[in-house]
PLY file of the C-alpha trace (Angstrom):
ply
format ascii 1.0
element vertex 311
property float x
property float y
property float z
element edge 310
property int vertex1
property int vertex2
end_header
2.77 158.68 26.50
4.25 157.29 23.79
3.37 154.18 21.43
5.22 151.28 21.44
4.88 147.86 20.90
3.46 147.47 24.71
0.76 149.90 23.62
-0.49 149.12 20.37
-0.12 144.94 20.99
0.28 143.99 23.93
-2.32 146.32 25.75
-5.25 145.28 23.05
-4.44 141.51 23.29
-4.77 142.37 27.47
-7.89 143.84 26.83
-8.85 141.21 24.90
-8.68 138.54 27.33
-10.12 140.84 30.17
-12.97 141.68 27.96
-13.37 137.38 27.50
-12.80 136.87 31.07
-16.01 139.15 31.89
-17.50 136.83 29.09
-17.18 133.78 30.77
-18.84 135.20 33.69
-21.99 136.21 31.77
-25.20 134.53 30.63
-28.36 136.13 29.02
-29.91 135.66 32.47
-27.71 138.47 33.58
-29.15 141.55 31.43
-32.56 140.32 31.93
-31.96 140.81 35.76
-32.52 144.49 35.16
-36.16 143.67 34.98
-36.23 142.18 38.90
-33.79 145.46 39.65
-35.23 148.09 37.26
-34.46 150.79 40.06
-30.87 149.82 41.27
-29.78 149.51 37.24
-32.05 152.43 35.74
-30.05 154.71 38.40
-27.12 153.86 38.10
-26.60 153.34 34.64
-28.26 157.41 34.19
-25.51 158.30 36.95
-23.17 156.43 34.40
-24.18 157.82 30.47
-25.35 161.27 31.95
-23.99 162.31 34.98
-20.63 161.52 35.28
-19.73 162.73 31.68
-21.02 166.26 32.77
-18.88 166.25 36.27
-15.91 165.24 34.10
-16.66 168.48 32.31
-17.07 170.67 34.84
-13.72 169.10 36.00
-12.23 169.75 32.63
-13.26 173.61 32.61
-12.55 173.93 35.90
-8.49 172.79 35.71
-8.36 174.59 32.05
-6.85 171.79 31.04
-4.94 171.47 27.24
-7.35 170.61 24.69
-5.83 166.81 24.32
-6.06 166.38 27.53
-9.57 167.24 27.89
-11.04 164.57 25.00
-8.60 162.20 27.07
-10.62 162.56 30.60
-13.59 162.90 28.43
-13.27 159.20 26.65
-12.07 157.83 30.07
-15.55 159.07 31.94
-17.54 157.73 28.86
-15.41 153.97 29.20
-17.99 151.39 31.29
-16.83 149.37 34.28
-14.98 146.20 34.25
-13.60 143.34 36.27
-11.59 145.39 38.41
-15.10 147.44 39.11
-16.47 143.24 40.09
-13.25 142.65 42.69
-13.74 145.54 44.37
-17.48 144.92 45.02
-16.75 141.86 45.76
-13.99 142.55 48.45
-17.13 145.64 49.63
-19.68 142.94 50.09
-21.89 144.52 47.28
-24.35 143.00 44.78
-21.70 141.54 42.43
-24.58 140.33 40.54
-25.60 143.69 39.77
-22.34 144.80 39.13
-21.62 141.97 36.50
-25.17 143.31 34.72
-24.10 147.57 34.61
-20.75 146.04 33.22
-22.53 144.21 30.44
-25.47 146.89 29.63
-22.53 149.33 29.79
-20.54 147.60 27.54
-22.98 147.66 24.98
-24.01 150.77 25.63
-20.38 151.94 24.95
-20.27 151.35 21.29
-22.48 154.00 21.27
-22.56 156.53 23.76
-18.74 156.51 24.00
-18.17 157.53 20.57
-20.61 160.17 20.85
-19.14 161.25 23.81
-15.84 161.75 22.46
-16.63 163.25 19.09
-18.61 166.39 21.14
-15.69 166.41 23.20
-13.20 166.68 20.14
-15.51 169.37 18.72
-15.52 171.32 21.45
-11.55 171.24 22.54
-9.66 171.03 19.34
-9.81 172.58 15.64
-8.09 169.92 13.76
-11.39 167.88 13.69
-9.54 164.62 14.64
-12.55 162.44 15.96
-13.35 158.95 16.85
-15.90 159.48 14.48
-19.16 156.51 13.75
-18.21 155.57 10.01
-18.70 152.13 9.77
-14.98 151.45 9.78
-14.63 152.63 13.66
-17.61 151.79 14.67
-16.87 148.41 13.47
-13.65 148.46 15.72
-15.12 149.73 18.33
-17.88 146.63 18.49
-14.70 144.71 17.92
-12.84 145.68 21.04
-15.35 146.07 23.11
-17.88 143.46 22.27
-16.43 140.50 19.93
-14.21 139.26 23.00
-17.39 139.52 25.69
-19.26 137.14 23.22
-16.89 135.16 22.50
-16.64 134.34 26.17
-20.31 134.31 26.32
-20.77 131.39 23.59
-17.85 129.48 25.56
-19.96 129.76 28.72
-22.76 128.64 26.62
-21.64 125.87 25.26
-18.79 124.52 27.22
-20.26 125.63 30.76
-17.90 123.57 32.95
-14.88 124.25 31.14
-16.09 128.27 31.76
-15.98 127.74 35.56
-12.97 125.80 35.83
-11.46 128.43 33.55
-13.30 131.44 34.80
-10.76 132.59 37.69
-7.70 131.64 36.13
-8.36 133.92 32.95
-9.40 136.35 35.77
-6.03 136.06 37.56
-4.09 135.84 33.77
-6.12 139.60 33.06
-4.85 141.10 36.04
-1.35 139.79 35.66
-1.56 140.99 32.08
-2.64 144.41 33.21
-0.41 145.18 35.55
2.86 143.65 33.56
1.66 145.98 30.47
1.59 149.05 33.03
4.45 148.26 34.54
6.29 148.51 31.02
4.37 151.38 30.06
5.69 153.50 32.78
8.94 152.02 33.32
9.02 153.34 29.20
7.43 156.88 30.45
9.34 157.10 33.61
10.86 160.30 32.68
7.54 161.79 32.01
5.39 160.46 35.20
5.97 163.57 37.23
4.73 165.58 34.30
2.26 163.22 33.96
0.68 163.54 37.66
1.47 167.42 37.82
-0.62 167.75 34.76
-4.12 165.58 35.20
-3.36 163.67 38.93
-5.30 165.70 40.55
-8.37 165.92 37.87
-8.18 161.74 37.78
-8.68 161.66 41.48
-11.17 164.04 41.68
-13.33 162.18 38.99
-12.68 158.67 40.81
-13.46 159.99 44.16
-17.25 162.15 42.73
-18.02 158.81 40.93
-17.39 156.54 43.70
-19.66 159.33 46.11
-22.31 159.63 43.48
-22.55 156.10 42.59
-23.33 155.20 45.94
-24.69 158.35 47.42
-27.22 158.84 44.64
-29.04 155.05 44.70
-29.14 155.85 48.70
-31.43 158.42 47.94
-33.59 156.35 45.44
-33.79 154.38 48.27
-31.64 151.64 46.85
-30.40 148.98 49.19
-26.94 149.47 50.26
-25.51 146.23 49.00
-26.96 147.35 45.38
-25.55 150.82 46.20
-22.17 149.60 47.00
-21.80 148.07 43.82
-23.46 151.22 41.69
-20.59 153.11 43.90
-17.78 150.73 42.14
-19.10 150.37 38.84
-19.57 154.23 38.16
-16.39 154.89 40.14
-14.01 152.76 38.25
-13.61 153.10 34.85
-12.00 151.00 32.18
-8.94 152.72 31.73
-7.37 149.26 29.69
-10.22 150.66 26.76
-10.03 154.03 26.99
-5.55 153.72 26.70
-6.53 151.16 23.42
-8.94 153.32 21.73
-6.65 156.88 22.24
-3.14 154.90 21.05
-4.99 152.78 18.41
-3.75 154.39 14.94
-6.88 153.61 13.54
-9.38 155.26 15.88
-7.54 158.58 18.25
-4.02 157.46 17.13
-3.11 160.77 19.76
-0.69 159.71 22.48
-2.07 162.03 24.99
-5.06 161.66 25.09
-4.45 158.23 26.83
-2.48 159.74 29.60
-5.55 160.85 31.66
-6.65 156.80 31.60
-3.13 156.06 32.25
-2.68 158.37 35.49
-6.06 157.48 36.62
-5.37 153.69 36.38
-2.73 154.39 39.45
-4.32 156.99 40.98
-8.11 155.36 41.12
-6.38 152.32 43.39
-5.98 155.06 46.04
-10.13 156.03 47.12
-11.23 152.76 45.49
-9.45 150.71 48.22
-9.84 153.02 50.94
-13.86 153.03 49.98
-13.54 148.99 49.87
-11.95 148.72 53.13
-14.38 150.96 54.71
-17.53 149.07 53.33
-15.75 145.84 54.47
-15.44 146.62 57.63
-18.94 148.49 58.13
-20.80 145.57 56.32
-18.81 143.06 58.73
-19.35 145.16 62.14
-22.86 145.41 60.74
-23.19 141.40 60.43
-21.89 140.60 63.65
-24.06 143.21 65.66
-26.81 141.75 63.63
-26.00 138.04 64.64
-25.32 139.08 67.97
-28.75 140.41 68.79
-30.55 137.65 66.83
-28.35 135.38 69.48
-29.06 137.49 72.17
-33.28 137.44 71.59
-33.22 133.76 70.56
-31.53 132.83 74.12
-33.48 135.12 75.93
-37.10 134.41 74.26
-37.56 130.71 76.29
-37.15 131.91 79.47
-39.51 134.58 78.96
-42.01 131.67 77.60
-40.69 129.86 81.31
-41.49 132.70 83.22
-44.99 132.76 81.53
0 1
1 2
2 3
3 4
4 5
5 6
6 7
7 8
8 9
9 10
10 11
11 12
12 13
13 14
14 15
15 16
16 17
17 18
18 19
19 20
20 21
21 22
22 23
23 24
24 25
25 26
26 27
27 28
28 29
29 30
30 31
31 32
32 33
33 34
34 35
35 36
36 37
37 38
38 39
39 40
40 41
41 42
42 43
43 44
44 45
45 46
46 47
47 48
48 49
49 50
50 51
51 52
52 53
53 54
54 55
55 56
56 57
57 58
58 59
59 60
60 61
61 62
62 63
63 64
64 65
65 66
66 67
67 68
68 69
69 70
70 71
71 72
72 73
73 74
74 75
75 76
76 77
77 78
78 79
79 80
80 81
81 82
82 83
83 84
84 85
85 86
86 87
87 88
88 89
89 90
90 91
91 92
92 93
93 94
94 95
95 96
96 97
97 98
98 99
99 100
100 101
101 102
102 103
103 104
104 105
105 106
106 107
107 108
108 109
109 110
110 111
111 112
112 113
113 114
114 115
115 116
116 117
117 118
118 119
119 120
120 121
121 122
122 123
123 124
124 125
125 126
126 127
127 128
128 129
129 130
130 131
131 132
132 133
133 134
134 135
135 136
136 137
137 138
138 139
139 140
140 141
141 142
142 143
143 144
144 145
145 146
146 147
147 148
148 149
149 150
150 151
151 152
152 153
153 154
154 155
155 156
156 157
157 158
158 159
159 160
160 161
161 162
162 163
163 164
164 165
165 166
166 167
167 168
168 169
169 170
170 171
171 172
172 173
173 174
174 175
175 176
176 177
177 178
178 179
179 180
180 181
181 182
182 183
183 184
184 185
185 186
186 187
187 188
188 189
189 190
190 191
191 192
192 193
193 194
194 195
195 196
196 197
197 198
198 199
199 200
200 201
201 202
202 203
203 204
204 205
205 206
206 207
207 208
208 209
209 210
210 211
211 212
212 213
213 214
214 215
215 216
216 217
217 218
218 219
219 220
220 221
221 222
222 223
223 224
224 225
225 226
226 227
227 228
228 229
229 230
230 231
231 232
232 233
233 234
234 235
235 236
236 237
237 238
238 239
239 240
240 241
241 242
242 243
243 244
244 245
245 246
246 247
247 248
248 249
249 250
250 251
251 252
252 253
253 254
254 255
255 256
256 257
257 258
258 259
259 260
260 261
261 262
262 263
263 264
264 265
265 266
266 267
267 268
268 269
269 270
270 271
271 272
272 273
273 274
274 275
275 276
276 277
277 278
278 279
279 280
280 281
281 282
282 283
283 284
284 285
285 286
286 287
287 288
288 289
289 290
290 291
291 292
292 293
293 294
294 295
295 296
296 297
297 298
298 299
299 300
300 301
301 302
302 303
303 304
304 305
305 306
306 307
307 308
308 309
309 310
């Protein structure tokens, strides 16, 4: 994958304004829920920092996959949820609420653990000791991608709350149409390489969105998390921020390596796949669910007077 003006502009001014669009969704009220769901967000954020980073691992050893490529799946495991994570839990019937508080813990929690992440990562795969690194200058850019347009969008929402909900979904639709027109460029400028591209980490990217989605849902279940909680754990560890982890690996001041960003690039196609199979299935179980619910609630309200008749 190769830098171009798409990459190193146009993708961080996207991020940018999906990064303020989450902003504009969030109040202080929303990491202080934690406290009324210590459970739902303790487990799911320990699935998120420690779990997942050690199945991406075992995912990494287990394709032997070239060093780059293996700090690239690494940074894209250690990158927190975002909006798309929301829509999808949405479209589920999960606790978007919850979701919208693992994206904003996570995002903090990114500044740290994700460089962390990456640096054992580049110590481990490659020699030539190019890291991510926490000097202040990184970590400085870091806080600035991931966290300067968040509160920005959180001071708007502060102080200008109706403008924030009349503008809320149309910076939401802008982000997405953003997104997509900067892949779509991307790998209409890669198209000769997109075969090589899946051949090489496809199958790795799937795996890791399809374990993430399991164990983000599978592992609150037996915490004994409710499912609509567990539905959104499911989407928030299962789908990643691959906008952030592409920025950081093509950013010439931070990875500046163009392939390390292709495992976030594949797995920003290939992560559509289980993620909208998994949202049509808990659609359509949390609907079936609903009506069979209503239906006996009709059925024992009709039928409870004329047993109080017959008595």
């Amino acid at each position: 994958m190769t830098s171009s003006i798409v990459t190193t502009v146009f993708l961080p001014a996207s991020l940018a304004v999906i990064m303020f669009g989450l902003g504009l969704a969030l109040t202080v009220g929303d990491f202080a829920r934690v406290a009324r769901h210590p459970k739902a967000a303790g487990v799911a954020l320990v699935c998120q920092i420690l779990v997942l980073p050690m199945i991406c691992l075992g995912l990494v050893l287990l394709f032997d996959l070239e060093p780059a490529l293996a700090v690239g799946m690494m940074l894209l495991a250690a990158s927190p949820g975002g909006t798309t994570a929301n829509i999808f839990s949405h479209l589920a019937r999960g606790d978007v609420a919850l979701n919208i508080t693992l994206t904003a813990i996570n995002s903090v929690l990114a500044v740290l653990t994700l460089p962390i992440v990456v640096n054992l990562a580049v110590s481990g795969f490659m020699d030539d000791g190019d890291s991510l690194g926490l000097q202040a200058g990184k970590f400085a850019q870091v806080v600035a991608i991931v966290l300067v347009p968040v509160a920005i969008g959180m001071y708007v929402r502060h102080r200008f709350t109706d403008f924030a909900d009349r503008m809320y979904r149309p910076v939401k639709i802008a982000s997405i149409v953003v997104l997509v027109g900067v892949i779509a460029v991307a790998i209409f400028q890669e198209r000769a390489n997109i075969g090589g591209y899946l051949q090489s980490v496809g199958l790795v990217a799937l795996l890791l969105c399809v374990l993430s989605l399991s164990i983000g849902y599978a592992v609150p279940r037996l915490f004994r998390v409710n499912q609509e909680q567990s539905i959104a754990s499911s989407f928030e560890i299962g789908i990643h921020n691959a906008t952030l982890a592409i920025t950081i690996a093509l950013s010439p001041t931070l990875l500046n390596n163009s392939q390390m960003a292709i495992p976030a690039a594949v797995y920003g196609v290939v992560m559509f796949i289980p993620a909208g199979l998994l949202c049509w299935y808990f659609a359509r179980y949390r609907t079936r669910s609903t009506l069979a619910s209503s239906q006996t609630g009709s059925a024992t309200s009709a039928t409870t007077p004329s047993e109080r008749n017959t008595r």
